[in-house]
C-alpha positions as CSV (number, residue, x, y, z in Angstrom):
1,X,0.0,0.0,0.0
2,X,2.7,2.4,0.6
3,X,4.3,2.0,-2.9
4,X,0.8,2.7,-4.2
5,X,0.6,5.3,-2.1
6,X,4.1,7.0,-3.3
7,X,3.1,6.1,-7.3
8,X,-0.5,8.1,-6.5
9,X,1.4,11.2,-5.3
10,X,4.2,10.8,-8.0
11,X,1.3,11.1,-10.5
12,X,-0.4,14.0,-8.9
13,X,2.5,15.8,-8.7
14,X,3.7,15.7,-12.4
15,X,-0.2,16.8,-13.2
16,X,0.3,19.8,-11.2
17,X,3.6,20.0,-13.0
18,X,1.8,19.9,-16.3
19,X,-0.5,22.6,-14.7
20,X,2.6,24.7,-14.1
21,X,3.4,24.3,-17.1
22,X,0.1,25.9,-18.9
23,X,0.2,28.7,-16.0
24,X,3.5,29.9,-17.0
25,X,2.7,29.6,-21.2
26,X,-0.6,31.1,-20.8
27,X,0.2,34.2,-18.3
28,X,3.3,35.1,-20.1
29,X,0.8,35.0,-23.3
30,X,-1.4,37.1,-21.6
31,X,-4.7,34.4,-21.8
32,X,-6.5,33.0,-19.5
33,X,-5.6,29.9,-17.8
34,X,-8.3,28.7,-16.0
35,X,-10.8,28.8,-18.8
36,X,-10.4,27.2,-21.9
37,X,-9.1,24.0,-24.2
38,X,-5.7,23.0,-24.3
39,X,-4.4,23.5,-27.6
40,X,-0.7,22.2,-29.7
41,X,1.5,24.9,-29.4
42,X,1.9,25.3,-33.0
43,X,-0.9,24.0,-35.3
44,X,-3.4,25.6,-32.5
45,X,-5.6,22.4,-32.6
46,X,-7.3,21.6,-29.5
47,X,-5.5,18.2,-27.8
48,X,-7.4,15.4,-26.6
49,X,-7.1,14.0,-23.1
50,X,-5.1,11.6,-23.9
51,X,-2.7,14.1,-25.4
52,X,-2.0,15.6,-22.0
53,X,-0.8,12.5,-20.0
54,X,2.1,13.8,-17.9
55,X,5.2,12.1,-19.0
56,X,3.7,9.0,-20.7
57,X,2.1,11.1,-24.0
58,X,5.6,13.0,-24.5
59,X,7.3,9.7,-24.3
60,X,4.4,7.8,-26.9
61,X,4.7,10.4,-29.2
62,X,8.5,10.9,-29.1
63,X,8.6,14.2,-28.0
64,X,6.3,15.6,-31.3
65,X,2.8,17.0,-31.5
66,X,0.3,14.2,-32.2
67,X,-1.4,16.4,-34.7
68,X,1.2,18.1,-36.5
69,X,4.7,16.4,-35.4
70,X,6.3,19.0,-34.9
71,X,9.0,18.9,-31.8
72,X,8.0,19.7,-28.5
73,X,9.9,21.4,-26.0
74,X,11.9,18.9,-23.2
75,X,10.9,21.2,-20.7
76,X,7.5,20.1,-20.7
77,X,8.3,16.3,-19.3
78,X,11.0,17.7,-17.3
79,X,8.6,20.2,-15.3
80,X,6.3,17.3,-14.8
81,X,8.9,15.3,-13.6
82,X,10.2,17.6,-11.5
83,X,7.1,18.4,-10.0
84,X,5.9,14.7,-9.1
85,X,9.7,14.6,-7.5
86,X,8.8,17.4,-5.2
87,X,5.7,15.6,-4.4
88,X,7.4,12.6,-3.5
89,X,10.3,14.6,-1.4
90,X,7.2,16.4,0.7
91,X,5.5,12.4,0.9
92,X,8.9,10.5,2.0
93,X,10.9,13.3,3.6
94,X,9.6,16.3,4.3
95,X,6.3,15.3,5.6
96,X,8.0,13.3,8.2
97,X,10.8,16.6,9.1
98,X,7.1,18.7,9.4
99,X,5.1,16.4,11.7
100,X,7.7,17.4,13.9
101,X,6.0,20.3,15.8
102,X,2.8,20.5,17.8
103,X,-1.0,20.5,16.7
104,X,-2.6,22.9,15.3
105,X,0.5,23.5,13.0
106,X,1.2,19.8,12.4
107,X,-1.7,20.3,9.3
108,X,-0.7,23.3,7.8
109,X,3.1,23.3,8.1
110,X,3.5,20.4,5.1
111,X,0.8,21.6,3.0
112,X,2.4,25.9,3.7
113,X,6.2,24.3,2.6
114,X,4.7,22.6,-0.2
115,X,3.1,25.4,-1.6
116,X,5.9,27.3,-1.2
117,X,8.1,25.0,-3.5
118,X,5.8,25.2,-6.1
119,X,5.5,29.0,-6.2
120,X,9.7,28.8,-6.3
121,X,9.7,26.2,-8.7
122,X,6.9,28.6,-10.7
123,X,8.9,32.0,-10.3
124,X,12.6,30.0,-11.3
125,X,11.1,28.7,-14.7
126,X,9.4,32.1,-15.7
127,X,12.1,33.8,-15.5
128,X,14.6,31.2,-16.8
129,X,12.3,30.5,-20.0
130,X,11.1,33.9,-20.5
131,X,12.6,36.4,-18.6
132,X,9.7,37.6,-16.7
133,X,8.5,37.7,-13.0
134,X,4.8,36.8,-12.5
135,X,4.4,39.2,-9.8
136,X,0.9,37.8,-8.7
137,X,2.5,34.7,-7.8
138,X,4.8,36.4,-5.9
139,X,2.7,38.1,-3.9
140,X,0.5,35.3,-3.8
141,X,3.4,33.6,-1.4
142,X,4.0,37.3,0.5
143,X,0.3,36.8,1.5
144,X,0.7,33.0,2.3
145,X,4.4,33.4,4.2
146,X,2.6,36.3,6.2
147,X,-0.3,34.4,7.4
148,X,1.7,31.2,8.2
149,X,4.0,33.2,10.3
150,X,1.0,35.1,12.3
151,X,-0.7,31.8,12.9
152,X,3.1,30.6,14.1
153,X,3.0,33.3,16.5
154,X,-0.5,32.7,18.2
155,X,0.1,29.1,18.1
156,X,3.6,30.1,20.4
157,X,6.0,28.5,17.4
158,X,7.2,31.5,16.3
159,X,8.3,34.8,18.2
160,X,6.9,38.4,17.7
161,X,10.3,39.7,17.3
162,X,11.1,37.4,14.6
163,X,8.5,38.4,12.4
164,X,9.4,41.6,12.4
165,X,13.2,41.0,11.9
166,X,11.6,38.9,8.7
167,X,9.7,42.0,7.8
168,X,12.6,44.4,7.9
169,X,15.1,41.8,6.0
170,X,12.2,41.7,3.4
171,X,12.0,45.3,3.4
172,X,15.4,46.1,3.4
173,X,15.6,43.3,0.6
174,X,13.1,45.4,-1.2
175,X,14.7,48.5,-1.2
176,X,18.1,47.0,-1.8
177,X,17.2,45.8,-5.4
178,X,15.2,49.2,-6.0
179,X,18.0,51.1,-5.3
180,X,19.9,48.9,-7.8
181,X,17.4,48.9,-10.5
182,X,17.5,53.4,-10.1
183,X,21.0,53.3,-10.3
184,X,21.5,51.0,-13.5
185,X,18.3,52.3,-15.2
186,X,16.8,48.8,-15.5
187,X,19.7,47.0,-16.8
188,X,21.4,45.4,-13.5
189,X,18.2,44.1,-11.6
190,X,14.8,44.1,-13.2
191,X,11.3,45.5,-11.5
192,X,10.2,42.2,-10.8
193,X,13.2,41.5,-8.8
194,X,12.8,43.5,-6.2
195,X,9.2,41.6,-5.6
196,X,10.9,38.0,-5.3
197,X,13.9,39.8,-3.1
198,X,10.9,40.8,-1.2
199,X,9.1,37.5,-0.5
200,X,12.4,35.5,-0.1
201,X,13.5,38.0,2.4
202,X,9.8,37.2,4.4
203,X,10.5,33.6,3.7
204,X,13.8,33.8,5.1
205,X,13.8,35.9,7.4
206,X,17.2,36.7,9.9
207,X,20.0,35.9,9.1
208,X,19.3,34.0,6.6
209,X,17.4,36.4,4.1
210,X,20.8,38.5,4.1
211,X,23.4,35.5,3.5
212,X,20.4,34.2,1.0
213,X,20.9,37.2,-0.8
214,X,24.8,37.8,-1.0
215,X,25.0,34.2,-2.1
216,X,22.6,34.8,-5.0
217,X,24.9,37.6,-6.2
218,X,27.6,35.1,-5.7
219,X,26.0,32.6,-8.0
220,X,25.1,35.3,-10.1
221,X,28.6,35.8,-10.8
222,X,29.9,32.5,-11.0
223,X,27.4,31.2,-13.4
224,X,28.0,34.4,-15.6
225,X,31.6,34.6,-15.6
226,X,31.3,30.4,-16.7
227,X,28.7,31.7,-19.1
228,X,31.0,34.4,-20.7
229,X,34.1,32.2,-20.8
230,X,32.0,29.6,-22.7
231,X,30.5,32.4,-24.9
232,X,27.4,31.5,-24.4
233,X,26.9,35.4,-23.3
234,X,28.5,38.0,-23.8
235,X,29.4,40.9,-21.5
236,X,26.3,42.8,-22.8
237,X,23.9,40.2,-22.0
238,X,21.2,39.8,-19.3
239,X,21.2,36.5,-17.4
240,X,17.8,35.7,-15.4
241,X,18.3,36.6,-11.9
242,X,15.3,34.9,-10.0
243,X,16.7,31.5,-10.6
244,X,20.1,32.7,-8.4
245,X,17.6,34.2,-5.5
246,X,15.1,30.9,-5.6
247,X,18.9,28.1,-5.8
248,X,20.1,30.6,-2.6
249,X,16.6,30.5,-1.3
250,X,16.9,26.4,-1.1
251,X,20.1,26.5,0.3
252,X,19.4,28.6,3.1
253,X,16.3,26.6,3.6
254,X,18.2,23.1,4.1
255,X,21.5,23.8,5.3
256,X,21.2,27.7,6.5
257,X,22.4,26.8,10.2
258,X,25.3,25.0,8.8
259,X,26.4,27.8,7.1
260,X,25.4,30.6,9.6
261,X,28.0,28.2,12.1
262,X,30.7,27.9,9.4
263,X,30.3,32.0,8.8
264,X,29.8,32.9,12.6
């Protein structure tokens, strides 16, 4: 029953990658993605159902649309997989780490983390495929983060005075990457930015949000000097940034006291 169990969530999770996947496409598109058919990306014919079986239809087909052949990107099986991966994780792992603090929080601690790595896996392939920041989804988790702490804090798991010190690290993330973004005109840090700095300055909070941060510049630098030597880039070019923030982000998250004892 238990393997049954893990192959159930393994196949929720890449639907909801699949779901990610139409969120992203249609909201950088500008259409709706709640209403309406799912159509092939390039011959615009609506797709059966079972055209959009996670995994399994990219694999029958060989990676081509059913009704015009034409390639299809890898990303799409690789999102699903991805996604049913973090479902399993949260199932096998982290579901076990969250049950280990008291009722009422013992409920909504795995469901708040699991959201949470969704809306980073969401914001880290916008802006890696296209460039762009869906800010409502950013401020979707600013909301959520907010409300998990506050029900921390009456619940006694959490301390007053480290919500705010989360609050200031977000706001002094915040106005750390607007200040950059006035200074280089746009062309160092983008609006949207500031936004994910924002929420993964809440999520964070202190010290984290600030080592989170200076190791995303770190990254940053790392990955574009590699990118430049490989010319792939050039000097001139832009490289996502929200990618860096969300890999920091997930550092911090799992081995953040590690690394605050190694720096302190």
């Amino acid at each position: 029953m238990e393997v049954v169990g893990w192959i159930l969530v393994f196949v929720i999770g890449t639907a909801v990658g699949s779901f990610i996947n139409v969120l992203i496409d249609r909201s950088v598109a500008g259409v709706d993605w709640v209403r309406g058919r799912s159509r092939c990306d390039h011959c615009k014919k609506d797709l059966a159902w079972f055209d959009l079986i996670p995994i399994l239809s990219w694999l029958a087909y060989r990676g081509r649309s059913r009704c015009c052949h034409t390639p299809l990107p890898y990303r799409y099986p690789v999102v699903e997989l991805l996604t049913g991966l973090l479902f399993l994780w949260w199932l096998t792992i982290g579901f076990v780490f969250f049950r280990l603090v008291e009722a009422p929080i013992v409920m909504i601690q795995p469901g708040f983390w699991l959201l949470t790595g969704l809306i980073m896996l969401i914001l880290f392939l916008a802006d890696f495929r296209y460039g762009v920041v869906l800010t409502p989804i950013v401020y979707g988790g600013v909301g959520m983060t907010l409300l998990y702490r506050v029900i921390l804090v009456g619940a006694g798991q959490y301390q007053i005075m480290d919500l705010v010190k989360s609050c200031l690290v977000a706001g002094g993330a915040y106005g750390f990457f607007w200040f950059l973004n006035r200074i280089t005109r746009g062309r160092g840090m983008a609006e949207g930015d500031m936004d994910v700095a924002l929420y993964f300055g809440l999520l964070l909070g202190w010290p984290r949000g600030l080592i989170g941060l200076g190791l995303s510049f770190v990254l940053g630098a790392l990955i574009g000097l590699l990118l430049i030597g490989l010319k792939i880039k050039s000097r001139k070019d832009t490289v996502p940034f929200v990618p860096f923030m969300v890999t920091a982000t997930l550092i911090m998250l799992v081995w953040g006291e590690q690394i605050i004892g190694f720096l302190g």
